[in-house]
N, C-alpha and C positions, 0 to 999 in steps of 0.2 A: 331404923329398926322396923320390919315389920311387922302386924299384927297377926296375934297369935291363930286366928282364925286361917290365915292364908296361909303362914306354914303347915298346919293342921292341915289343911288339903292338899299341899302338895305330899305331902308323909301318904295321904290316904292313897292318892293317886299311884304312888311308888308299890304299894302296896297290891293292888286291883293289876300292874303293869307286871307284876311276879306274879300273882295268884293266873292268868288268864294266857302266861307268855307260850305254855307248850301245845294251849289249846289254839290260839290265834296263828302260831306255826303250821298246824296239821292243816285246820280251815284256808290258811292261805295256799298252801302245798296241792289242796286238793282243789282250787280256785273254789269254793263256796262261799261267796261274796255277800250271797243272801242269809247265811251264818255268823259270817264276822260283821253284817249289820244288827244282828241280833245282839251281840257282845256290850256292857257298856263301856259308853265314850272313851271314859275316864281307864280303861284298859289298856286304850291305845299311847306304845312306848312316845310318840308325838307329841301326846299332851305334857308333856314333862317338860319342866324348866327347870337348869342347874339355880342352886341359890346356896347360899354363904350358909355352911353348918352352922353361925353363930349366933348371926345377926339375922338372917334370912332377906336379904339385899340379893335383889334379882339381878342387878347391873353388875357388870364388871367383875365376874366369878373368874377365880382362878383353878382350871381344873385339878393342876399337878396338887394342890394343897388342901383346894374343897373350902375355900374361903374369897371372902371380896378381897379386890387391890384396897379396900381403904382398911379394913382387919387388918390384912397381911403386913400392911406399912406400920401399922399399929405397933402390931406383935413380934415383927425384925427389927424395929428399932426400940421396942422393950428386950429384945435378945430371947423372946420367947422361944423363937424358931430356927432351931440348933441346925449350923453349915449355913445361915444365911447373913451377910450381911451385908451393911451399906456401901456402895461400890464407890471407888475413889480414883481416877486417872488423873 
């Protein structure tokens, strides 16, 4: 699990990467490089890491569900997550 400080900043960051995305558009469009250094860091869509909606587990995010492989195994073999299940050949 991690702590609640580190997901708190990635939410901010999410945040700062919407608030800044149509102005960082125009400044790149019009190459003003000495503008988009003016921007903060934490704007740039780069800075972003996918993390598990639950747990907030950096590794091993599964995009199509927006959760880790160790939730997802979790919560398909609770039957949490309907059309999935354990596979068998």
């Amino acid at each position: 699990m991690a702590r609640e400080g580190v997901k708190a900043r990635e939410v901010k960051r999410q945040r700062l990467v919407a608030k800044y995305a149509d102005k960082r558009a125009e400044l790149k469009a019009a190459g003003d490089y000495e503008g988009l250094d003016k921007l903060p860091k934490n704007s740039s869509a780069v800075r972003l890491h996918n993390r598990c909606k639950l747990t907030g587990r950096p590794r091993g995010y599964m995009r199509t569900f927006g959760i880790s492989r160790v939730t997802f195994r979790e919560m398909a073999l609770a039957g949490k997550i309907p059309g999935v299940r354990k596979a068998s050949w």
